[in-house]
C-alpha positions as CSV (number, residue, x, y, z in Angstrom):
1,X,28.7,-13.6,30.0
2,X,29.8,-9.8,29.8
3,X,27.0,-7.8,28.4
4,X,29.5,-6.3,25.4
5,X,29.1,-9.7,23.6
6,X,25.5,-8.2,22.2
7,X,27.2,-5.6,20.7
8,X,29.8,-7.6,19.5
9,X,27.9,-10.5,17.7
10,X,26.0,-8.3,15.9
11,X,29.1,-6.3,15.0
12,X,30.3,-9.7,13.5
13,X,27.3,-10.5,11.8
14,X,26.7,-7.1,9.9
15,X,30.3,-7.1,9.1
16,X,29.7,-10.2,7.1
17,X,26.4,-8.8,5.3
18,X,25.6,-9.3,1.6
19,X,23.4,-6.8,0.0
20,X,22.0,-7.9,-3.1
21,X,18.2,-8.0,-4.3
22,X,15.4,-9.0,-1.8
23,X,13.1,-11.9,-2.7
24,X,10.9,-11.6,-0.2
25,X,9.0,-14.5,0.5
26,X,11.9,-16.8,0.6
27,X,12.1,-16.4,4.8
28,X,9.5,-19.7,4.7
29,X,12.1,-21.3,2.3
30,X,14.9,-20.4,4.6
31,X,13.4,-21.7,7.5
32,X,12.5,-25.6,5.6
33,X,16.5,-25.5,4.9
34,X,17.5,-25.5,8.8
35,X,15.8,-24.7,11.4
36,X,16.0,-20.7,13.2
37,X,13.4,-21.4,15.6
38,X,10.3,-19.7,14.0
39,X,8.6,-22.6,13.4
40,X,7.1,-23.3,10.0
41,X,3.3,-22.3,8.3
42,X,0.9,-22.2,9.4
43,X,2.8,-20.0,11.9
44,X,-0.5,-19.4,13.6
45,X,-0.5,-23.0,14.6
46,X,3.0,-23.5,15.2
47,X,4.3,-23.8,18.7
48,X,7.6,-22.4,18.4
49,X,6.5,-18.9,16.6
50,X,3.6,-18.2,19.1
51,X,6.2,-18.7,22.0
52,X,8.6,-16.7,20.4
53,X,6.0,-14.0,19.4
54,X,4.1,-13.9,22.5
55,X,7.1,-13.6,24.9
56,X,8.2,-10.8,23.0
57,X,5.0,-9.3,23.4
58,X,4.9,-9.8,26.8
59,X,8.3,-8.2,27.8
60,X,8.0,-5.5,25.6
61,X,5.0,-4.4,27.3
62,X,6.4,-4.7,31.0
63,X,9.2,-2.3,30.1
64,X,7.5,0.0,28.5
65,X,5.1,0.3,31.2
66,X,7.2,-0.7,34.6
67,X,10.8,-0.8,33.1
68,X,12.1,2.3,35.5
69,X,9.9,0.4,38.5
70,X,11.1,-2.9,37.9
71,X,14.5,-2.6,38.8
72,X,16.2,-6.1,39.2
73,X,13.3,-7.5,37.4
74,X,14.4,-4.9,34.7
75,X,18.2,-5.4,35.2
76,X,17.5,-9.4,34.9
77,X,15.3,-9.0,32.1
78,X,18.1,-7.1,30.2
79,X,20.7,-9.9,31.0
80,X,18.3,-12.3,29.8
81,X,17.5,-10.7,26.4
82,X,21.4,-10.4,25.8
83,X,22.1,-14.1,26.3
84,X,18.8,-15.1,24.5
85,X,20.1,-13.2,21.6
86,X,24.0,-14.0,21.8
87,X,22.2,-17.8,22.4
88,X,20.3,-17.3,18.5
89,X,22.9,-16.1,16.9
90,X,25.3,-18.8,17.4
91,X,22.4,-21.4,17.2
92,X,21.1,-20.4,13.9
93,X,24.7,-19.6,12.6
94,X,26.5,-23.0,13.3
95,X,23.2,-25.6,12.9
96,X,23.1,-28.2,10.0
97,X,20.5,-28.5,8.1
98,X,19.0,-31.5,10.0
99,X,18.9,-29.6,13.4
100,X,19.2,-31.7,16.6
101,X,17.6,-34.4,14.9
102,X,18.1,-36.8,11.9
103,X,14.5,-37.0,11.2
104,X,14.0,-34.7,8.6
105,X,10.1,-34.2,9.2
106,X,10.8,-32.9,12.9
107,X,10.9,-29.7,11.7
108,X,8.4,-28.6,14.9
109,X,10.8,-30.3,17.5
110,X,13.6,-28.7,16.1
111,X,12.2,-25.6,16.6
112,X,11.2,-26.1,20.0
113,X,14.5,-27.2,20.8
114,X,15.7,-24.2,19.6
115,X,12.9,-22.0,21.5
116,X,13.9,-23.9,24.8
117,X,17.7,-24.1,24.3
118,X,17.2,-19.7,23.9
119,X,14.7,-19.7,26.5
120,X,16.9,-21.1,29.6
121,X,19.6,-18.6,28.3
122,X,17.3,-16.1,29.3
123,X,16.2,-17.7,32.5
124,X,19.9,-17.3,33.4
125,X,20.2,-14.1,32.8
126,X,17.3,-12.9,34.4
127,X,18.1,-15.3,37.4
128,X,21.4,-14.0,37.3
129,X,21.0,-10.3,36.5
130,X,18.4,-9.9,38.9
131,X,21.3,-11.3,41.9
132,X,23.0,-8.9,44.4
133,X,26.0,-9.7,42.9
134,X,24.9,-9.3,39.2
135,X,22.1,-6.9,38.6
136,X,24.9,-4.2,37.6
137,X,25.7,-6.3,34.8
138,X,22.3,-6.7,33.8
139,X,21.6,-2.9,34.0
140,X,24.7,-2.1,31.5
141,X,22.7,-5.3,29.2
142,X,19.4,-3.4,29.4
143,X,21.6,-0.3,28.4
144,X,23.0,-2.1,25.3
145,X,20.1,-3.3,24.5
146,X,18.2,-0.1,24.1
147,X,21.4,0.9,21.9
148,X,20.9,-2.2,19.7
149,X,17.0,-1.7,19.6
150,X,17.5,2.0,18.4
151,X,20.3,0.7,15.6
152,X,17.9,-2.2,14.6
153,X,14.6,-0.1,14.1
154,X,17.1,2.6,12.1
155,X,18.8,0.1,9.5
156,X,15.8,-2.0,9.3
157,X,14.0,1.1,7.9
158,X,16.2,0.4,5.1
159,X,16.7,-1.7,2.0
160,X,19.2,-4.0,1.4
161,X,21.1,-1.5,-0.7
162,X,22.3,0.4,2.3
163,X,26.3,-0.7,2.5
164,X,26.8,-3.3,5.0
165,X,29.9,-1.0,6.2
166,X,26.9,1.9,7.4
167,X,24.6,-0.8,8.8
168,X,27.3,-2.6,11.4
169,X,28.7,1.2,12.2
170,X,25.0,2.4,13.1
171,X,24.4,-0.9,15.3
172,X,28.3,-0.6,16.8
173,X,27.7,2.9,17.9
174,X,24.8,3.3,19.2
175,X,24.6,-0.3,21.2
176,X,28.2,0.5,22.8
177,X,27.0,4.2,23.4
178,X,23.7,2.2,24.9
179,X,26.3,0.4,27.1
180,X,28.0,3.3,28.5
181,X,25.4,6.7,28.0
182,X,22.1,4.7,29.7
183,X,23.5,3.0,32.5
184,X,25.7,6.4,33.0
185,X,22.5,8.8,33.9
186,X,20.5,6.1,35.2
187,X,19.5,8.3,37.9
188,X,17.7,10.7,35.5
189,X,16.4,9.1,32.3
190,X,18.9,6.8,31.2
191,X,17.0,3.6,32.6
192,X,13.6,5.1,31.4
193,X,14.7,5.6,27.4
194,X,16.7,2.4,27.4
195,X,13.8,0.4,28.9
196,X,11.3,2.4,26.4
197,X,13.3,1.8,23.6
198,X,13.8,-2.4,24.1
199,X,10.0,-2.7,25.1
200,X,8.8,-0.7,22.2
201,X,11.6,-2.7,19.7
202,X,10.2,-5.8,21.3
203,X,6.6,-5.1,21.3
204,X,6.2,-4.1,17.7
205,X,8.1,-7.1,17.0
206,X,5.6,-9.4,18.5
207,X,3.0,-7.8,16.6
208,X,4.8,-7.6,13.6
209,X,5.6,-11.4,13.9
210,X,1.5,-12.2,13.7
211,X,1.2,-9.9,11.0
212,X,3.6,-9.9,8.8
213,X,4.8,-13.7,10.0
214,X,8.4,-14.3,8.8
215,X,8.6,-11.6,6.1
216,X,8.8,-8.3,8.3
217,X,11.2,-7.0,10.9
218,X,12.0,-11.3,11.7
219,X,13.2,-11.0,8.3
220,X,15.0,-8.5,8.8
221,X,16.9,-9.6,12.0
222,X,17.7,-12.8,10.6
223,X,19.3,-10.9,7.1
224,X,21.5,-8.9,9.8
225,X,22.6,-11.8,11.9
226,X,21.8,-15.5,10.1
227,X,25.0,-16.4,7.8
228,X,24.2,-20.2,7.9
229,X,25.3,-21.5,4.6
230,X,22.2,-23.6,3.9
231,X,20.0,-20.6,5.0
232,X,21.8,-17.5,2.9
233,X,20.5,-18.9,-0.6
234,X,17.1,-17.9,0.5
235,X,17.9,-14.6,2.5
236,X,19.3,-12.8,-0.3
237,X,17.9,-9.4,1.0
238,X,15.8,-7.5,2.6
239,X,12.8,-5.0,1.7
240,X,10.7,-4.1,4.6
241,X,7.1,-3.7,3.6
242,X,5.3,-0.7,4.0
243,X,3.6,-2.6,7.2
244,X,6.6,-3.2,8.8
245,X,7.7,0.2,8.1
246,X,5.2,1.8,10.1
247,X,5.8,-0.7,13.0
248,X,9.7,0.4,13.0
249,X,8.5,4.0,12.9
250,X,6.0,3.5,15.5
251,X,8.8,2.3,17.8
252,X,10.1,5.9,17.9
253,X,6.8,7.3,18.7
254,X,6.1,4.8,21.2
255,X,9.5,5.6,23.2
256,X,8.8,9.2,23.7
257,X,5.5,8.0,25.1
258,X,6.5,5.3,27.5
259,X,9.8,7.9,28.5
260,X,7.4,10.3,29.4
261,X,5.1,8.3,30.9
262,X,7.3,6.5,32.8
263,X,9.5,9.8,33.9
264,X,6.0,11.1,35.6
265,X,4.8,8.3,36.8
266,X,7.9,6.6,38.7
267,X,9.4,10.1,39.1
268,X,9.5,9.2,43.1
269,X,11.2,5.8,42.4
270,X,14.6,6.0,41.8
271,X,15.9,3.2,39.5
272,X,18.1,1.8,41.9
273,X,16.5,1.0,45.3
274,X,19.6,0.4,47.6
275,X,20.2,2.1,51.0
276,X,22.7,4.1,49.4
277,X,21.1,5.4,46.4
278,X,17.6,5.6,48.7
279,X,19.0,8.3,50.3
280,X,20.9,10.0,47.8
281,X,17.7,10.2,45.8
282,X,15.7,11.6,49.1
283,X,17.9,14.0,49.9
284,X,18.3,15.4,46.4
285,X,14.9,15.7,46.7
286,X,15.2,17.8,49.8
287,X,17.7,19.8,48.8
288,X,15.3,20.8,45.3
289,X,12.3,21.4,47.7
290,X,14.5,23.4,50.0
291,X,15.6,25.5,46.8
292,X,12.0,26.1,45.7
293,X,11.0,27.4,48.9
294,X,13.9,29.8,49.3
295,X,13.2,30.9,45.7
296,X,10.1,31.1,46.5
297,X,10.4,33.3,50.0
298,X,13.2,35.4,47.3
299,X,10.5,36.1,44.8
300,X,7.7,37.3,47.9
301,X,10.8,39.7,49.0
């Protein structure tokens, strides 16, 4: 699975976008009409959500913490999170009403189903992007996906009045620009901001999940890409709350933080650990300590 498919199933989906007038609380509604995978309320006591939330606070804090140290870990971990995603989409978008099971009271199994059918996507990817053979792949994915998470945290700022034309543009650009620009300067800061930007996106969306549930930025993920005809009567729109707000803004902040911390800290750990790039990175480093000390035997002249 080429990495590009993130960019373009989202592409597809916003393409498609209604805007109309937001009734909030419908996502619960939404979610009793077919299932999505977030479980149903008490979401506190639901399976499915707390797997979903808690992996995405788990991963989102590894890389914005160890996303330039990582490396294959990082490059499978971006694989991962692009086939978990492309694996939603189409899951959400083609499934009945009844799910994977005629019972209509299995809402939890259905849900699990879903969390586990999403899950080993992302096993394979990060089996798969963490290979000899793959691991470029999964560093253009983590690339695109720092692109998407960018796009997502700028036109879920916004209400559902902003065209659907300007939404799918914004995510188009800036997760094929993530596909090219971050893996591109990889050797400087591309890897750091791209893995800083997907681990903040996916850390404030874990805590967003436990407090605003299925009413905050889940909401509006699913209003972007969910076009299931028995779900769209109860997504209508989207209105981030204030809360929410604050958790997309706080993404921003967060980046700049982990990019700096993680530009200091790992600054003598090149992104790429082959033999190859070991020594290109080493003798860069030479050749800037050889420069400071002739500049430096210039200045005593």
């Amino acid at each position: 699975m080429e990495p590009a498919v993130v960019a373009l199933s989202v592409l597809l989906s916003l393409a498609h976008a209604q805007p109309t007038t937001l009734q909030p609380r419908q996502s619960a509604l939404a979610s009793d009409l077919a299932s999505d995978g977030s479980g149903s309320s008490p979401y506190l006591h639901s399976p499915p959500f707390l797997l979903f939330a808690i992996e995405s606070l788990v991963i989102g804090a590894f890389l914005v913490v160890f996303g330039k140290r990582a490396w294959k870990t990082t490059t499978g971990l971006g694989l991962g999170l692009a086939l978990e995603l492309v694996t939603w989409i189409i899951i959400v978008n083609v499934l009945p009403a009844k799910g994977f099971s005629s019972a209509s009271s299995d809402e939890g199994r259905k849900d699990i189903i879903i969390w586990a059918i999403v899950s080993a996507a992302g096993l394979l990817g990060l089996a798969l992007g963490s290979a000899p053979w793959f691991w470029y792949s999964g560093m253009v994915a983590i690339g695109g996906c720092g692109g998407l998470s960018l796009a997502l945290s700028i036109v879920m700022m916004a209400n559902d009045d902003l065209p659907a034309v300007a939404r799918w543009i914004i995510v188009g650009v800036l997760t094929a620009a993530g596909l090219v620009i971050f893996p591109l300067f990889q050797k400087n800061i591309g890897m750091v901001v791209a893995t800083a930007l997907t681990g903040s996106f996916l850390l404030f969306l874990g805590i967003d999940l436990f407090v605003n549930k299925t009413d905050g930025m889940s909401l509006g993920l699913r209003y972007a890409m969910d076009h299931n005809s028995v779900h769209r009567p109860a997504l209508t729109g989207y209105s981030p709350s204030t809360s929410t707000r604050v958790f997309l803004a706080l993404i921003w902040v967060v980046t700049i933080i982990a990019s700096v911390f993680q530009a200091f800290v790992w600054r003598h750990a090149p992104f790429i650990r082959t033999y190859r790039y070991l020594n290109d990175f080493e003798n860069e480093a030479m050749e800037q300590q050889l420069n400071r000390e002739v500049n430096g035997t210039r200045r005593t002249l």
